[in-house]
N, C-alpha and C positions, 0 to 999 in steps of 0.2 A: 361570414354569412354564406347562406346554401340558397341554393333557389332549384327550382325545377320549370324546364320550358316546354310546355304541349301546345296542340292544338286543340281547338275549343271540338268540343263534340256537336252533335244536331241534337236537339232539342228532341226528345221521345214524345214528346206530347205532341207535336206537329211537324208536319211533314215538309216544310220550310228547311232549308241552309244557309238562312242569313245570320254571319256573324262568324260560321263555322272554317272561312278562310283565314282568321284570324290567329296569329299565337300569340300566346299568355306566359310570362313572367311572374312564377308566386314564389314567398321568399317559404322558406320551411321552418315552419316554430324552433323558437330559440329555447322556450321553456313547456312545460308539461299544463293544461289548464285543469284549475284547483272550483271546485265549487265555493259560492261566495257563502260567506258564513248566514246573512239575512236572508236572499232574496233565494237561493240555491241553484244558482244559475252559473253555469260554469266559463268562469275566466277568466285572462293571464296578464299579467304587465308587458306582454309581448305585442308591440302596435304592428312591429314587421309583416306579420301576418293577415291583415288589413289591407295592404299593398298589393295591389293587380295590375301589372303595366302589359297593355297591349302592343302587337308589334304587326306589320304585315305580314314582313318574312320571318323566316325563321336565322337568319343570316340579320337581320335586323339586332334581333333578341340576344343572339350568341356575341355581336358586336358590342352593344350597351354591357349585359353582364362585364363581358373583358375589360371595356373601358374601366369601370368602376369594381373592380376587383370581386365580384363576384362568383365564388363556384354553383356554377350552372348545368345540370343537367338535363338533356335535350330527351323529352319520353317521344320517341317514332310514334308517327298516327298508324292504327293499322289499314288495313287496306280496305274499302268499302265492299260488299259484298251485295249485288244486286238478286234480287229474288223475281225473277221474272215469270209474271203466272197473267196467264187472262182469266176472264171471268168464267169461262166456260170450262175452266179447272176444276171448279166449286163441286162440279156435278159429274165428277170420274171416281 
């Protein structure tokens, strides 16, 4: 099993970062998803992928994986980029 360990991103739609301390545990598809022959909705005998386990740290996440034999790879958050403008920008 493969998994990959990030950090949760902020929400684009609001301006809130609740959650975004959080790292995530997601296992990586084991098979390819097929659309269903009735309904045509696409999807696989693979439940692993279903699986979201939350961690605080990242040292958390990297621990559980090891425990349990899992290769885990850790995606770096990038670095937050502050755009700092006042209102009085608008009109230059």
């Amino acid at each position: 099993m493969s998994a990959r360990i990030y950090q949760r991103p902020k929400n684009a739609m609001q301006s809130g970062k609740a959650l975004s301390d959080q790292w995530v545990l997601e296992f990586a598809p084991a098979e390819a998803k097929t659309p269903d022959p009735l309904m045509g909705w696409a999807g696989s005998g693979d439940t692993q992928t279903q699986v979201v386990l939350r961690f605080p740290t990242v040292h958390d996440a990297k621990a559980y994986a090891q425990r349990n034999g899992i290769e885990a790879e850790v995606h770096a958050t990038p670095p937050r980029r502050l755009k700092i403008q006042s209102y009085a920008d608008n009109f230059r």
